[in-house]
ZAVO-318709 format. One line per field, with one value per residue (C-alpha): residue number from 1; chain; x, y, z. Coordinates in nm, 2 decimals, m for minus. Example, Ala and Ser with C-alpha at 12.3 -4.5 7.8 and 13.67 -1.06 7.14 Angstrom:
BEGIN
tike (1, 2)
guse (A, A)
xx (1.23, 1.37)
yy (m0.45, m0.11)
zz (0.78, 0.71)
***
This chain:
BEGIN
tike (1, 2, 3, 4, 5, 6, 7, 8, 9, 10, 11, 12, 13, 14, 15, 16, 17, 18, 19, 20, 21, 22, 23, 24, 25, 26, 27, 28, 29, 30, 31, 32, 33, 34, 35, 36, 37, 38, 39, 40, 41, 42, 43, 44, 45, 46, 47, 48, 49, 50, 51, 52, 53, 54, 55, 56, 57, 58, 59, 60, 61, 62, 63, 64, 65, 66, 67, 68, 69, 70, 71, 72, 73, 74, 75, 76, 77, 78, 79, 80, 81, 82, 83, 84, 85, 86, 87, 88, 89, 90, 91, 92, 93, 94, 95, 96, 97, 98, 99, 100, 101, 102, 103, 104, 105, 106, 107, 108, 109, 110, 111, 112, 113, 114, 115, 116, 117, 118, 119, 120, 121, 122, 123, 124, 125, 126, 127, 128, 129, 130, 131, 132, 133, 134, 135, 136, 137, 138, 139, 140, 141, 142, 143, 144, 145, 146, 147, 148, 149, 150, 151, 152, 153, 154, 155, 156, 157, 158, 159, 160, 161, 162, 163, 164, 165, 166, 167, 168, 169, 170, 171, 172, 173, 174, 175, 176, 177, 178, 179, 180, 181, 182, 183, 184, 185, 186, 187, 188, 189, 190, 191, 192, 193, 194, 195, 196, 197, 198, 199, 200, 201, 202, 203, 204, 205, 206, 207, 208, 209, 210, 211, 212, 213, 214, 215, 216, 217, 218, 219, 220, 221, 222, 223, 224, 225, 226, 227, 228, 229, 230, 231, 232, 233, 234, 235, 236, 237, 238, 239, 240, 241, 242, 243, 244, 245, 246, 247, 248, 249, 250, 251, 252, 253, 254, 255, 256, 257, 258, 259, 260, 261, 262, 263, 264, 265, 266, 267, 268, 269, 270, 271, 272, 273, 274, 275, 276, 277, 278, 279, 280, 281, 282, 283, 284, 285, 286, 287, 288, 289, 290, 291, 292, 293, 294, 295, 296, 297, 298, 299, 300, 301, 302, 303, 304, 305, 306, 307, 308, 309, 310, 311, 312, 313, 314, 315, 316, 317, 318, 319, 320, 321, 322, 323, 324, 325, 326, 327, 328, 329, 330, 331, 332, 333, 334, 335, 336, 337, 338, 339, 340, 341, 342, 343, 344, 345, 346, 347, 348, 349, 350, 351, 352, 353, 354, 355, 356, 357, 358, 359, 360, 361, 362, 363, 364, 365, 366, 367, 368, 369, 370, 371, 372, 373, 374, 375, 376, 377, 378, 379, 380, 381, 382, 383, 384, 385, 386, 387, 388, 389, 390, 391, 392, 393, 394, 395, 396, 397, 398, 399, 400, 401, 402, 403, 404, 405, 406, 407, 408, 409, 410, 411, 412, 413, 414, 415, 416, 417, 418, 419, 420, 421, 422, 423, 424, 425, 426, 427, 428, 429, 430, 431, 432, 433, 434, 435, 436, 437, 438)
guse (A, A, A, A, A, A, A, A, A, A, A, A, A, A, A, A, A, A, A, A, A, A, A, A, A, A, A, A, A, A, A, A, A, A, A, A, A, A, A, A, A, A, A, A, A, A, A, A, A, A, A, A, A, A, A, A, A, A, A, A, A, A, A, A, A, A, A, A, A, A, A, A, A, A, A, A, A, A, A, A, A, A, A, A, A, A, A, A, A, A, A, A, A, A, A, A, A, A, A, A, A, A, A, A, A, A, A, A, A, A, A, A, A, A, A, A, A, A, A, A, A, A, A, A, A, A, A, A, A, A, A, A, A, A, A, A, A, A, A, A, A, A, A, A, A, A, A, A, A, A, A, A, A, A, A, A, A, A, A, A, A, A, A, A, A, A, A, A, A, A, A, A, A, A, A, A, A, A, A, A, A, A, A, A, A, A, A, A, A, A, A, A, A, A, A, A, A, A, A, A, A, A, A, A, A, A, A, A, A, A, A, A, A, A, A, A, A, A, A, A, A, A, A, A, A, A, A, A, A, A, A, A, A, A, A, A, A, A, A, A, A, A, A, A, A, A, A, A, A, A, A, A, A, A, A, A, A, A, A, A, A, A, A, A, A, A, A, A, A, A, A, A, A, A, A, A, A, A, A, A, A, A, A, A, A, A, A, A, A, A, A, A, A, A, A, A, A, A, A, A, A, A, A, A, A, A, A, A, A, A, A, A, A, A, A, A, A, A, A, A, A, A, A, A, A, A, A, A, A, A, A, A, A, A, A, A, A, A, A, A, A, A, A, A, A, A, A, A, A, A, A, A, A, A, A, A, A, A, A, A, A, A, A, A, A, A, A, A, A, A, A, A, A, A, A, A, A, A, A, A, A, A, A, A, A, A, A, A, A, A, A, A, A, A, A, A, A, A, A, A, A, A, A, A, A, A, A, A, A, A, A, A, A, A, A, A, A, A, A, A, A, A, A, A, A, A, A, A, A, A, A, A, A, A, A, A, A, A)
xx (0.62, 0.57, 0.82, 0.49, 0.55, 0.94, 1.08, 1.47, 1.73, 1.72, 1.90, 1.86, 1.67, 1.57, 1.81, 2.08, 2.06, 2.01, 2.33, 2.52, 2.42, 2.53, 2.87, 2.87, 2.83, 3.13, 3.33, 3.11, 3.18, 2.90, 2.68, 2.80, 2.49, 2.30, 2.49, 2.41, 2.02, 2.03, 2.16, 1.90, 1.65, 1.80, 1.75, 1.38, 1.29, 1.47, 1.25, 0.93, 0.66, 0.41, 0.14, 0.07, m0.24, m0.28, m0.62, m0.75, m1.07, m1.31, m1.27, m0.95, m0.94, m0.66, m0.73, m0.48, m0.26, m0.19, m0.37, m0.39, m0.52, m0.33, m0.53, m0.86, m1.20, m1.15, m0.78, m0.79, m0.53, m0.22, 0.08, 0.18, 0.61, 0.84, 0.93, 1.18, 0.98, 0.84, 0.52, 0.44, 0.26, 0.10, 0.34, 0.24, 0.39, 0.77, 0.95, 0.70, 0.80, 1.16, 1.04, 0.82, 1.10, 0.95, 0.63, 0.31, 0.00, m0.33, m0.53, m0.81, m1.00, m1.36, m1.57, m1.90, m2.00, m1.97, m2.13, m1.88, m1.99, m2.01, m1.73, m1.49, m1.63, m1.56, m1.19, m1.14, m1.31, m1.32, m1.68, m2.00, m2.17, m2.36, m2.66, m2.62, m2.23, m2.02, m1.68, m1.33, m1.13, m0.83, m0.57, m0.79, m0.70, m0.35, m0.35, m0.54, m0.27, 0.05, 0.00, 0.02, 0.34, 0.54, 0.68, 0.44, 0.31, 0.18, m0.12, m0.08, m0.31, m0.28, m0.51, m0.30, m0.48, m0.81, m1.05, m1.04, m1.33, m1.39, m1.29, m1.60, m1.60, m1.24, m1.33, m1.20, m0.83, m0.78, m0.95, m0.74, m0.60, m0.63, m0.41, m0.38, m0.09, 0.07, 0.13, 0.01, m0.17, m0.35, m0.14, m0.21, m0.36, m0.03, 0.14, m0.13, m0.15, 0.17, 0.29, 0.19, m0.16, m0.20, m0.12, m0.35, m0.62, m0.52, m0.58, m0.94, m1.04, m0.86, m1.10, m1.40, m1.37, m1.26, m1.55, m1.76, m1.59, m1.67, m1.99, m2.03, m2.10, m1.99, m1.69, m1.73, m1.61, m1.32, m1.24, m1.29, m1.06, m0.75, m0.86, m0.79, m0.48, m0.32, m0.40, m0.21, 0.12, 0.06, 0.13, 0.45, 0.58, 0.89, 0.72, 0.53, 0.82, 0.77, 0.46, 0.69, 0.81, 0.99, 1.28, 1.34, 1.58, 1.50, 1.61, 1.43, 1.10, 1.18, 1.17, 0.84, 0.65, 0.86, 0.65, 0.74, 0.32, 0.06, m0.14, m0.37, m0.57, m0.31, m0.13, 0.24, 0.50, 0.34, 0.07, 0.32, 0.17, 0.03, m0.01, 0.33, 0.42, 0.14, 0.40, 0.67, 0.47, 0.36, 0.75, 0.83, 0.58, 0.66, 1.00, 0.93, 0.72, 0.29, 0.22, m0.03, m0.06, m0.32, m0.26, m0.56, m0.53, m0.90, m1.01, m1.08, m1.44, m1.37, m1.69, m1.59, m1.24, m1.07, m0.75, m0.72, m0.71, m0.52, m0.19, m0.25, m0.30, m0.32, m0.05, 0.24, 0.10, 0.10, 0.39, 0.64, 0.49, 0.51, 0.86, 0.97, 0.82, 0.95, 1.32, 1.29, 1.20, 1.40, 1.73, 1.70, 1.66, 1.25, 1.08, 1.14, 0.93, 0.66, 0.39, 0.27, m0.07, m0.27, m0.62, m0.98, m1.31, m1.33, m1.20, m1.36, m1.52, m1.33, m1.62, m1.54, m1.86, m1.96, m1.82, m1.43, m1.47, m1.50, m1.80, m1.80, m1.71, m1.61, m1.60, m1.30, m1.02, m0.67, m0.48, m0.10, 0.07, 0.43, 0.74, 0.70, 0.93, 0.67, 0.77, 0.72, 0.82, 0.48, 0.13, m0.05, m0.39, m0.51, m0.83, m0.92, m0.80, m1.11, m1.10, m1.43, m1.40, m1.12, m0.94, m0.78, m0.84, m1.02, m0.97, m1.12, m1.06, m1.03, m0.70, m0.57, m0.57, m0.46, m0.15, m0.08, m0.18, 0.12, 0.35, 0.30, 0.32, m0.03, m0.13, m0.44, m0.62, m0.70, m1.04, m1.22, m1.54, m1.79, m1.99, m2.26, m2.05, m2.03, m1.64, m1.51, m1.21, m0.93, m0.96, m1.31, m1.10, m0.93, m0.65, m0.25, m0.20, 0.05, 0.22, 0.30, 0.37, 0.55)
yy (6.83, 6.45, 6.25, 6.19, 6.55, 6.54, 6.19, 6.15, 5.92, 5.54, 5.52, 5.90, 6.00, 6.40, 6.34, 6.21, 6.49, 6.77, 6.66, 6.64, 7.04, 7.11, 6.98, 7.11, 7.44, 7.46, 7.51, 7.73, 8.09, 8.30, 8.01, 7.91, 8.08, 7.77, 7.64, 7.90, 7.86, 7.52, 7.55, 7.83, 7.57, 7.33, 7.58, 7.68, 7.36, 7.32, 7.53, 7.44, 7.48, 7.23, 7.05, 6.70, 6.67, 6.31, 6.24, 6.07, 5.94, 5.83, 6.11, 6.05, 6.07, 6.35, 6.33, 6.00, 6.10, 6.49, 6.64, 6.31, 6.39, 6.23, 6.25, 6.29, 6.03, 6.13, 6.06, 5.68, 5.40, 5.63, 5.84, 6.11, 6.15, 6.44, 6.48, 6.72, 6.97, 7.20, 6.97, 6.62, 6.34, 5.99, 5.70, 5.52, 5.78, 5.75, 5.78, 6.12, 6.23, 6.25, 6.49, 6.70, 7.00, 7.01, 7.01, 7.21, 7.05, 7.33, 7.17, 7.38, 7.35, 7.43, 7.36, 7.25, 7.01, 6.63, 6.48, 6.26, 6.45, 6.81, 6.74, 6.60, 6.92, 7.18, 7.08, 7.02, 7.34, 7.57, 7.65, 7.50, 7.28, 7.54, 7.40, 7.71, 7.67, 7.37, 7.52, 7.37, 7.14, 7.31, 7.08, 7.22, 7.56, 7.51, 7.34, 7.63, 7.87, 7.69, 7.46, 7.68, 7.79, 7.45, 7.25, 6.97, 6.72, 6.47, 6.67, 6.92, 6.76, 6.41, 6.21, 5.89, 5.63, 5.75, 5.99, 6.33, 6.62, 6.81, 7.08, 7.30, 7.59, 7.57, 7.34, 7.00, 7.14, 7.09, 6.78, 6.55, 6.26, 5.95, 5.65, 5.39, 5.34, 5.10, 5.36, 5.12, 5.33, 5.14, 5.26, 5.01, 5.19, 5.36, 5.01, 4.86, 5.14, 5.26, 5.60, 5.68, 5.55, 5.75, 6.03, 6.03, 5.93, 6.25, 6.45, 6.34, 6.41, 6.71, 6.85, 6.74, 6.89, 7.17, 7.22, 7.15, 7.36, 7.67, 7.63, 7.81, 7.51, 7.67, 7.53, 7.21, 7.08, 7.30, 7.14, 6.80, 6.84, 6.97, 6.69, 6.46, 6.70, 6.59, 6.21, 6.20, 6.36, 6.09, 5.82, 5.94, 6.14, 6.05, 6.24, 5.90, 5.76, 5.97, 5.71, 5.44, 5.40, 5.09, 5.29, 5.43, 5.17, 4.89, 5.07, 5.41, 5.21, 5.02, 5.33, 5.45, 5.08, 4.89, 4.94, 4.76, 4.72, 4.56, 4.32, 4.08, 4.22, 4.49, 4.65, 4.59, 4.48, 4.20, 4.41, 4.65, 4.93, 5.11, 5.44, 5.51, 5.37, 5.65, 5.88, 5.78, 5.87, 6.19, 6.29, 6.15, 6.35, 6.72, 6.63, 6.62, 6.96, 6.85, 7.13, 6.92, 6.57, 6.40, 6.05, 5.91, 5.64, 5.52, 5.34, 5.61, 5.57, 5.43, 5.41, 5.08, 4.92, 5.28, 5.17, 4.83, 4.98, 5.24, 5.09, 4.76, 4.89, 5.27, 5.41, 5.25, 5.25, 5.66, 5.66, 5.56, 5.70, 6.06, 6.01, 5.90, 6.14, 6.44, 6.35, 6.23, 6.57, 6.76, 6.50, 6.67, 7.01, 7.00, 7.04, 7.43, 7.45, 7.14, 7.19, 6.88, 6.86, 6.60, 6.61, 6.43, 6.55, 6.60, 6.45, 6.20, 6.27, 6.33, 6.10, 5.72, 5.53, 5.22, 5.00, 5.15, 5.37, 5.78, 5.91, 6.20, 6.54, 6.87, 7.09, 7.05, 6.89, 6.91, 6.91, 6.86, 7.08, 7.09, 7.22, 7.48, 7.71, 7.75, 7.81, 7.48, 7.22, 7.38, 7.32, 7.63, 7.64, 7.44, 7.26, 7.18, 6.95, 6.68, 6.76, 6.93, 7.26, 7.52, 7.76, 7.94, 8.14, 7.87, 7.79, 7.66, 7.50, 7.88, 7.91, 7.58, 7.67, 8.02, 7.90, 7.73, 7.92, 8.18, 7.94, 7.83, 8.18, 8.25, 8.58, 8.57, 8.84, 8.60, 8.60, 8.31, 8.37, 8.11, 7.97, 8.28, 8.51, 8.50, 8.61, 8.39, 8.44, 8.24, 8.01, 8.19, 8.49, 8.30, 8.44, 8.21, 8.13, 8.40, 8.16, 7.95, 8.22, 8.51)
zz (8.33, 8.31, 8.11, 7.88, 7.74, 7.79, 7.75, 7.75, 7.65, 7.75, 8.12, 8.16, 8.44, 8.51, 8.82, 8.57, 8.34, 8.59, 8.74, 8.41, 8.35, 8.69, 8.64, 8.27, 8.39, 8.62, 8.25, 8.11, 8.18, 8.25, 8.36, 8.69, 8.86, 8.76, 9.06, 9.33, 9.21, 9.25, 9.61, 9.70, 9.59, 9.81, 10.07, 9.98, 10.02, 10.30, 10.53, 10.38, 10.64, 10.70, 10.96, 11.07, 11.21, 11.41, 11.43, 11.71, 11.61, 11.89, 12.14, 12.32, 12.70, 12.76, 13.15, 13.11, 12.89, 12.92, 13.20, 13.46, 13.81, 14.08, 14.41, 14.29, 14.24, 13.87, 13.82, 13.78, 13.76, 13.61, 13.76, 13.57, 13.50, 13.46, 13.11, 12.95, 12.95, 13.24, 13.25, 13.34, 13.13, 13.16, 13.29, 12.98, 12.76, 12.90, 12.53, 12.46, 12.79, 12.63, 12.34, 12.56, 12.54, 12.19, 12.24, 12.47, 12.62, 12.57, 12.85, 12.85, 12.55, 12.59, 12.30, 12.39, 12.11, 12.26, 11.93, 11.71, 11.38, 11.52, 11.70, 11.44, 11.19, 11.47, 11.56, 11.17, 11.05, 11.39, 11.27, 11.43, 11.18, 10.94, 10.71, 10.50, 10.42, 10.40, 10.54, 10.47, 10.68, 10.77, 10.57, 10.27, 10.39, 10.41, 10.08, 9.94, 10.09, 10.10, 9.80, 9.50, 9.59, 9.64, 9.32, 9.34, 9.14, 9.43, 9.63, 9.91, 10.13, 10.21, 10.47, 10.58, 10.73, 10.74, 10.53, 10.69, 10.62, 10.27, 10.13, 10.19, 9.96, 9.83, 9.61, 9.50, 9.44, 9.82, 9.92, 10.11, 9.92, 10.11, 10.13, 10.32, 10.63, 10.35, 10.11, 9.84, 9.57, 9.25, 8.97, 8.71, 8.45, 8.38, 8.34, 8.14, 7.83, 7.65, 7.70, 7.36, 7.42, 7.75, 7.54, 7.31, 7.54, 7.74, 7.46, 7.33, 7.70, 7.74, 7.43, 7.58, 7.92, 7.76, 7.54, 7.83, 8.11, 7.79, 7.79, 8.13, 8.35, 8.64, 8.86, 8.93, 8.54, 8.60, 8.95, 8.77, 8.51, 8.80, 9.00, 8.67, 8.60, 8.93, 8.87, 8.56, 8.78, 9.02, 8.75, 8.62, 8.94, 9.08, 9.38, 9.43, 9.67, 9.95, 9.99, 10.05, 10.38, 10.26, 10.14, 10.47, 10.69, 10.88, 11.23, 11.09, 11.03, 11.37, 11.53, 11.44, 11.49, 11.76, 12.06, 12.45, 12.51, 12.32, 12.48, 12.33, 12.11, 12.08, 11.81, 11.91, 11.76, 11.59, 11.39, 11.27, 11.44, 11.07, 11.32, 11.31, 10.96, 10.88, 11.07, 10.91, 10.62, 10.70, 10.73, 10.42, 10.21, 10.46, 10.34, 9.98, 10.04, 10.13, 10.38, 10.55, 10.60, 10.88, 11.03, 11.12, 11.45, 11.55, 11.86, 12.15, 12.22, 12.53, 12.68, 12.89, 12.99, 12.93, 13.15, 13.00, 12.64, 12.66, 12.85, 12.61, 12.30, 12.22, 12.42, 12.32, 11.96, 12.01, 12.25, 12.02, 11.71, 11.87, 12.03, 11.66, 11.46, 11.70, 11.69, 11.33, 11.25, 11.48, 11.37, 11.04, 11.10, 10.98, 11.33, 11.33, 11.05, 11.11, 11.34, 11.48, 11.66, 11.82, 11.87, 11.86, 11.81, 12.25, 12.55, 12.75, 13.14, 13.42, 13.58, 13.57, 13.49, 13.56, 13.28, 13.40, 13.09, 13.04, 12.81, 12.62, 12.70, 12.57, 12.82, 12.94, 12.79, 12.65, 12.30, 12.25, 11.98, 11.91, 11.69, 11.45, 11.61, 11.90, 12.26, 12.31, 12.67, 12.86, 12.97, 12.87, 13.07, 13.34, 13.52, 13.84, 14.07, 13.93, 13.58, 13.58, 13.56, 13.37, 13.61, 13.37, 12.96, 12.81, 12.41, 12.11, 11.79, 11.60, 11.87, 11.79, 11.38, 11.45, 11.62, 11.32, 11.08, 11.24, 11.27, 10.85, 10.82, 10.70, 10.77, 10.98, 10.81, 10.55, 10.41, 10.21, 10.04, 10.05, 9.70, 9.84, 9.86, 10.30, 10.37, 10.59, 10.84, 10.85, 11.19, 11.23, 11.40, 11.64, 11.84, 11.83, 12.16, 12.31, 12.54, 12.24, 11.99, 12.22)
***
């Protein structure tokens, strides 16, 4: 409950007092379980699960960053390294290549749809674009599954950076909130009217939608009136901070943005990189218990100068950002229960064209995914020796989510039902990837 509904004393926080009947309670005979609830609490939250989705907008080219071919016409101007884990990356990637034991490389995704829209809906949704059914984005899913069981106030599914996809079906309870890499969120209105004020404005509208939502309107007044729910919890939340990165230390913040590259033009040091304050972000809010946040970093439709662009500006932006959200997590004992996974909406062609860029191409292409207790440090699938063609089990988007989906511990017999009544598998019945789960 908001302090609206529960004020306390001047100078007396809920912190404050909570700690007051903690230590209270050591004298009080009988009561001393308050403590051992508290600490199992601690411990709830503690192993939380959660995803962050970073969202490569554009179409990323994963031949130069996770699946490079060294040797061929298709490989290009980049070496791949050895990392920590049984599997080599890009050369431009050297702090990644550190946290690699933590992570796997899929690099034979197969999913046929090489248009930015249908693409962006398929990896978001694992369904094919359907003009009968609007499906879910899968941080809506996890919202929908996850987020009625954590003691939140702020939402469960938080887009940083960028606007991810809808909710589908699930209704406007699980869209993704967005904000910006700044965490800056217009709060005025709270500051501008007296508690007292709010209150009563609260009430007049809380008799008006509910008059409205009983006289059978269907769902959408009753979605409206959560969605209003929620904004009055983010005014008065102390829940808020974990938007503000600015309470995190200098050298923690310096680890997510401080990047060796950036060229001109770049986004180095100097801008701040925003990608990985959105990292440092999404870590902030897993910590304080969202089960899905998405950092959105555009820029990969690299139709021309692909090279150029990517050892300039976006791979030390995403170099550093991964490396520093990997150990962050892992430093304090979250990464077991955070899966991390990097995508776009497809890769990019093995075929270099003649601008020195790589078009679109789904065919055949790679996604990293990471933490979450996986078996992780691995490339699972392969291509050929030009990129072209897969030589091993190929997978899709509905693998991806399932893989997930078991490692949030969501069982995968889990059946939506559409606004027509369609039942609708969780992942669109795709399979975890065994190498990855055991």
């Amino acid at each position: 409950m908001s302090n609206l509904l529960f004020p306390t004393p001047s100078g007396m926080t809920r912190r404050h007092f909570m700690q007051h009947l903690a230590t209270s309670t050591m004298t009080i005979p009988g009561l001393q379980f308050l403590n051992s609830l508290q600490a199992h609490a601690a411990d709830l939250k503690k192993s939380q699960k959660a995803c962050i989705l970073l969202w490569m907008s554009g179409g990323p080219p994963s031949i130069d960053i996770w699946d490079l071919k060294p040797g061929s016409k298709n490989g290009g101007e980049f070496k791949p390294i050895s990392t920590s884990g049984d599997l080599q990356i890009s050369e431009h990637m050297p702090e990644t290549a550190k946290q690699m034991k933590h992570l796997s490389v899929v690099r034979s995704m197969s999913t046929r749809e090489a248009d930015h829209g249908r693409g962006r809906y398929y990896m978001h949704t694992s369904f094919i674009p359907n003009p009968t059914v609007v499906h879910p984005t899968f941080g809506s899913v996890v919202s929908y599954e996850l987020g009625p069981k954590r003691n939140l106030e702020i939402p469960t599914f938080v887009s940083v950076g960028g606007a991810s996809m809808g909710p589908g079906f699930l209704g406007m309870t699980h869209s993704p909130f967005v904000v910006g890499t700044d965490g800056k969120i217009n709060n005025s209105s709270s500051k501008d009217v007296s508690p007292e004020r709010l209150q009563q404005r609260l009430a007049m509208f809380n008799v008006v939608e509910s008059n409205f939502i009983g006289s059978n309107r269907g769902q959408s007044p009753k979605d409206h009136q959560d969605v209003y729910k929620k904004a009055v919890n983010l005014m008065t939340s102390k829940q808020m901070e974990a938007f503000d990165v600015s309470k995190e230390k200098p050298e923690t913040l310096a680890r997510y943005t401080a990047t060796a590259g950036g060229g001109a033009g770049g986004m180095g040091m100097r801008a701040g990189n925003p990608f990985g304050r959105g990292c440092l972000m999404a870590r902030r809010l897993v910590e304080a218990g969202v089960p899905f946040v998405e950092v959105d970093l555009g820029g990969w439709d690299l139709h021309a100068n692909v090279f150029t662009t990517l050892k300039d500006q976006r791979l030390p932006v995403l170099d550093r950002a991964i490396a520093a959200l990997t150990e962050d997590l892992n430093d304090r004992g979250m990464l077991k229960d955070t899966v991390i996974v990097w995508m776009g909406e497809f890769g990019r062609t093995p075929r270099i064209n003649q601008t020195v860029g790589r078009d679109h191409w789904a065919a055949s292409w790679s996604v990293m995914i990471g933490g979450g207790n996986l078996k992780n440090g691995q490339a699972v699938g392969a291509t050929d020796e030009d990129g072209v063609g897969i030589v091993s089990q190929s997978y899709t988007p509905g693998d991806i989510w399932a893989t997930v989906a078991h490692a949030l511990g969501i069982p995968l017999d889990t059946v939506h039902t559409s606004k027509r009544g369609r039942p609708m598998k969780l992942a669109n019945s795709g399979t975890p990837i065994k190498e990855l789960v055991g």
